[in-house]
C-alpha positions as CSV (number, residue, x, y, z in Angstrom):
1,X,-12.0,8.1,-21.0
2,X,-10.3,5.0,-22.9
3,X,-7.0,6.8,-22.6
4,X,-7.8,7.2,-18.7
5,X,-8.6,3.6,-18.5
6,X,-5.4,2.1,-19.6
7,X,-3.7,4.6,-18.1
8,X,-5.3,3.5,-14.8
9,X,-4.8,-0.4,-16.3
10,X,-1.2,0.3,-16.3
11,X,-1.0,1.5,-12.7
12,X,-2.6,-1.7,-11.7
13,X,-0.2,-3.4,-13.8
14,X,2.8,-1.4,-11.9
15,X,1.6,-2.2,-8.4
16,X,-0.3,-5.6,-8.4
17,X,-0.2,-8.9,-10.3
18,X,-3.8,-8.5,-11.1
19,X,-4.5,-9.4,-14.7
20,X,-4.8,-6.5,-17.1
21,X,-5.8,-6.9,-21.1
22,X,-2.8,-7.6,-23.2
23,X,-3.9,-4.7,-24.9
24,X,-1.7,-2.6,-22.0
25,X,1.6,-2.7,-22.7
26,X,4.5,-0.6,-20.9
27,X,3.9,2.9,-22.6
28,X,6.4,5.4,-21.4
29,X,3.4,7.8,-21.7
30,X,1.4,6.0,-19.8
31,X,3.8,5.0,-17.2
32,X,4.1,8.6,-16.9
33,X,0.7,9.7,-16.0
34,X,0.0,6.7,-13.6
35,X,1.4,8.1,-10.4
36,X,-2.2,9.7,-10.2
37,X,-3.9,6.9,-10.0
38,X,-1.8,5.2,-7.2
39,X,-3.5,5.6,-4.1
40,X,-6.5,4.0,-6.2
41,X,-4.3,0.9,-6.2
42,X,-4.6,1.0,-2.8
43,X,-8.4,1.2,-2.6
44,X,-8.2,-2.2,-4.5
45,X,-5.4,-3.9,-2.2
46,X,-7.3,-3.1,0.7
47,X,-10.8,-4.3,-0.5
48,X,-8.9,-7.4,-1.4
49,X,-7.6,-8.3,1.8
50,X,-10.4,-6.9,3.4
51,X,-12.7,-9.2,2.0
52,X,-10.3,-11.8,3.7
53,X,-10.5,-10.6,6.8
54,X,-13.8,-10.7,6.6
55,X,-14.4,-14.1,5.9
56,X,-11.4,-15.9,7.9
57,X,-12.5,-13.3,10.9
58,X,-16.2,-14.5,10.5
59,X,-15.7,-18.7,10.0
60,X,-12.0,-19.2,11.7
61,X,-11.1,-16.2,13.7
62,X,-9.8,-13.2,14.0
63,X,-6.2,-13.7,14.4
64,X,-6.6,-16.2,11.1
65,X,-8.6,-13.3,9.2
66,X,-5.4,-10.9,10.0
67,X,-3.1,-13.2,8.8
68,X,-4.8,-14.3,5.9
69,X,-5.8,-10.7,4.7
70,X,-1.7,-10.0,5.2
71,X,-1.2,-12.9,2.6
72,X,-3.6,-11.7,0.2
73,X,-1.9,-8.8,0.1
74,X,1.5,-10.4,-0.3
75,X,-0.1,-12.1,-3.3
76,X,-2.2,-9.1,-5.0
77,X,0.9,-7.3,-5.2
78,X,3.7,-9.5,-5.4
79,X,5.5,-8.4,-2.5
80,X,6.5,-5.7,-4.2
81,X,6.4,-3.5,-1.4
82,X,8.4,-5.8,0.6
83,X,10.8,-7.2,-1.8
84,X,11.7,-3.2,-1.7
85,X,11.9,-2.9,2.0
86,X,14.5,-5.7,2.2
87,X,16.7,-4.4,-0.6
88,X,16.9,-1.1,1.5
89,X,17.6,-3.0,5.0
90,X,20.4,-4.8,3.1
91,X,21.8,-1.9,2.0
92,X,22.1,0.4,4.7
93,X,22.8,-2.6,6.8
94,X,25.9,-3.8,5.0
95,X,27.3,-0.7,3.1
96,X,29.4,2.3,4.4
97,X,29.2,4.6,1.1
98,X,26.6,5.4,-1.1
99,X,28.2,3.7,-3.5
100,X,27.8,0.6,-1.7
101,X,24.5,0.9,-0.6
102,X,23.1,1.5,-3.9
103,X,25.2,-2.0,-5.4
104,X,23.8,-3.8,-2.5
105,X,20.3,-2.6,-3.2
106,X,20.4,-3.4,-6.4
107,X,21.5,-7.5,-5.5
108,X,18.5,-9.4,-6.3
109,X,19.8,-11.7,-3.2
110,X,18.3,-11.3,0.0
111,X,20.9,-11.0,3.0
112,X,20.7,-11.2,7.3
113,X,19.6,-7.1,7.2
114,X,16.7,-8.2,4.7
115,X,15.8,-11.4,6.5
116,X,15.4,-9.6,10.0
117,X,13.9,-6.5,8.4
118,X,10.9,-8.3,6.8
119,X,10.4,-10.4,9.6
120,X,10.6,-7.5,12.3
121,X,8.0,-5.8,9.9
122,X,5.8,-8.4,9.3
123,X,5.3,-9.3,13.0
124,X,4.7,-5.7,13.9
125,X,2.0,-5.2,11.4
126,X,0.6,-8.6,12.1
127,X,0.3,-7.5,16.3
128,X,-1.0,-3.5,14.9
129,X,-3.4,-5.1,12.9
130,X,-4.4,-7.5,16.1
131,X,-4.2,-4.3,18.5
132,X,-6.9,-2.6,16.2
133,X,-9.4,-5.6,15.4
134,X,-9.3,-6.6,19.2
135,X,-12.0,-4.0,20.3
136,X,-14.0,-6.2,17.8
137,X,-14.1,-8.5,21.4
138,X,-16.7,-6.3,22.7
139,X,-20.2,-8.2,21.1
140,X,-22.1,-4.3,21.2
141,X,-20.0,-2.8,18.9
142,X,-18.5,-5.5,17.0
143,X,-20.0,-4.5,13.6
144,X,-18.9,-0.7,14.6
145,X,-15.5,-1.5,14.9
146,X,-15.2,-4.1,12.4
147,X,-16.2,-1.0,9.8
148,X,-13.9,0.8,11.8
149,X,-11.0,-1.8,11.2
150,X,-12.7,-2.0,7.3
151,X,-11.9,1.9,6.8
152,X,-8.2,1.5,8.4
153,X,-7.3,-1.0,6.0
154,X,-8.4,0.8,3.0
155,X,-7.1,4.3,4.2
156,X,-3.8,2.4,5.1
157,X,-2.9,1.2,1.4
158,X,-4.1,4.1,-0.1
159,X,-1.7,6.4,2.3
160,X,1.5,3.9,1.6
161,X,0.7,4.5,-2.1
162,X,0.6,8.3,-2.0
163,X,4.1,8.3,-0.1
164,X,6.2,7.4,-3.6
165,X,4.1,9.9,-5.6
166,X,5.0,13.1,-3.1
167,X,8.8,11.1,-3.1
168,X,9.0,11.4,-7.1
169,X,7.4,15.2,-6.8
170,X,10.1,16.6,-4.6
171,X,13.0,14.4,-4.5
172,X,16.0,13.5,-6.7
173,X,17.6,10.2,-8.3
174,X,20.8,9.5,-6.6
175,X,21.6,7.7,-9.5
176,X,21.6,8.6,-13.2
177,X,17.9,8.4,-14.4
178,X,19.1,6.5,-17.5
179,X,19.9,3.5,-15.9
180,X,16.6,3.5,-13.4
181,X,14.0,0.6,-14.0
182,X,11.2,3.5,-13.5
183,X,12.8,6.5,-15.4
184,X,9.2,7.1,-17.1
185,X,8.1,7.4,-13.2
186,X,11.1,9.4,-11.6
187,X,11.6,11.1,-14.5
188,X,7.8,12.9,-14.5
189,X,6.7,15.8,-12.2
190,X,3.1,16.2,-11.7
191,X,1.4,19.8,-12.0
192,X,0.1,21.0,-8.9
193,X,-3.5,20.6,-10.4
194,X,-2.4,17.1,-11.2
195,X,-1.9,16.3,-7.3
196,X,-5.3,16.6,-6.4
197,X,-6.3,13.1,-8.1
198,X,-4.0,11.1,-5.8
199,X,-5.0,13.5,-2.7
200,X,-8.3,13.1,-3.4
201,X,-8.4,9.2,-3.6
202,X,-6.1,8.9,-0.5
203,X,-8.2,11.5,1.6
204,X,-11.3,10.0,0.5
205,X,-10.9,6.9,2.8
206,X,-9.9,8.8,5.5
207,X,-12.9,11.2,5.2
208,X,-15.3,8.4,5.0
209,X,-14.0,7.1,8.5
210,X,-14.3,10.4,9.8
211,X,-18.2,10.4,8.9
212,X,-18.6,7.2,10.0
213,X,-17.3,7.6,13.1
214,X,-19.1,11.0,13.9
215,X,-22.2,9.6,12.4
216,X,-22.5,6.7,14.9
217,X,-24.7,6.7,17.8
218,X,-22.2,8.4,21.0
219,X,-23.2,5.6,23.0
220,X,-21.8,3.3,20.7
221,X,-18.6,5.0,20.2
222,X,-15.3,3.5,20.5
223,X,-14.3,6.2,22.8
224,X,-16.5,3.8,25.8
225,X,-14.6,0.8,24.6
């Protein structure tokens, strides 16, 4: 169990700026049986800035709580997630050959294709996330919906952090591993018994929503919104 613990310590440490013991250092063994705990990551990340929504939503409003959950997230995981997504918009926006792509990519520096990419999917997530909590306007099933919206959030960042684990399972470097910043990561295929942790934890938030939503009263369903 202790090995399991800063094993999942170092996952946190990967994919959030959450404080960890100094204890947890950057073991390549570690860092190579963390992929199974990603999609738990998520479950943190999303009762972070769910917990923000909650409380902007409940003493500002909603609009406010969406916006400031979408920050807490920035900040729980130091843009990680998006700090990626520009270096990919910059490079298949500005190179030609895969050589090029991968140079740009790997330029700290933000350019236009990054700018307009994290802007274009920033505002789209802000006015999906408003599109969802907007049946929370209806005062009957407000606290339905709002668990509703809850559930999303959580099944959301688990999902996102499943995607890179199936990546790593089936795809291949298209540079040399050597030189990769997360060679322990790429470098480390799971068994198929091994998949069922991450399936299991990204599944779980999903199931819950399913029994919630079955195990609400019909008359209250979101189907009448």
């Amino acid at each position: 169990m202790k090995k399991e613990w800063k094993i999942f310590l170092t996952a946190v440490m990967y994919f959030t700026r959450i404080r960890v013991p100094a204890s947890i250092g950057h073991s390549p063994e570690y860092l190579q049986q963390a992929p199974r705990y990603f999609p738990l990551i998520g479950w943190i990340v999303g009762a972070i800035c769910s917990l923000v929504f909650l409380l902007f939503s409940a003493y500002i409003s909603t609009d406010m709580g969406i916006l400031a959950s979408m920050i807490a997230g920035l900040l729980t995981t130091g843009a990680f997630h998006e700090d990626g997504f520009a270096d990919t918009c910059d490079g298949f926006g500005g190179g030609w050959t895969k050589e090029k792509i991968l140079l740009i990519m790997k330029d700290s520096r933000i350019g236009v294709f990054g700018a307009i990419g994290l802007l274009a999917i920033l505002s789209s997530k802000f006015l999906l996330l408003k599109e969802l909590a907007s049946f929370t306007s209806h005062p009957i099933h407000r606290e339905a919906v709002h668990r509703y919206f809850i559930l999303a959030l959580f099944a959301g960042h688990s999902l996102s952090r499943l995607m890179p684990v199936l990546v790593v399972q089936w795809s291949v470097n298209v540079t040399d591993p050597e030189h990769s910043k997360s060679k322990p990561l790429t470098n480390s295929k799971m068994s198929p018994a091994g998949l069922l942790a991450p399936i299991f934890f990204c599944a779980s938030p999903f199931c819950i929503f399913i029994l919630a939503f079955f195990s609400d009263d019909p008359s209250c369903s979101v189907y009448h919104l």
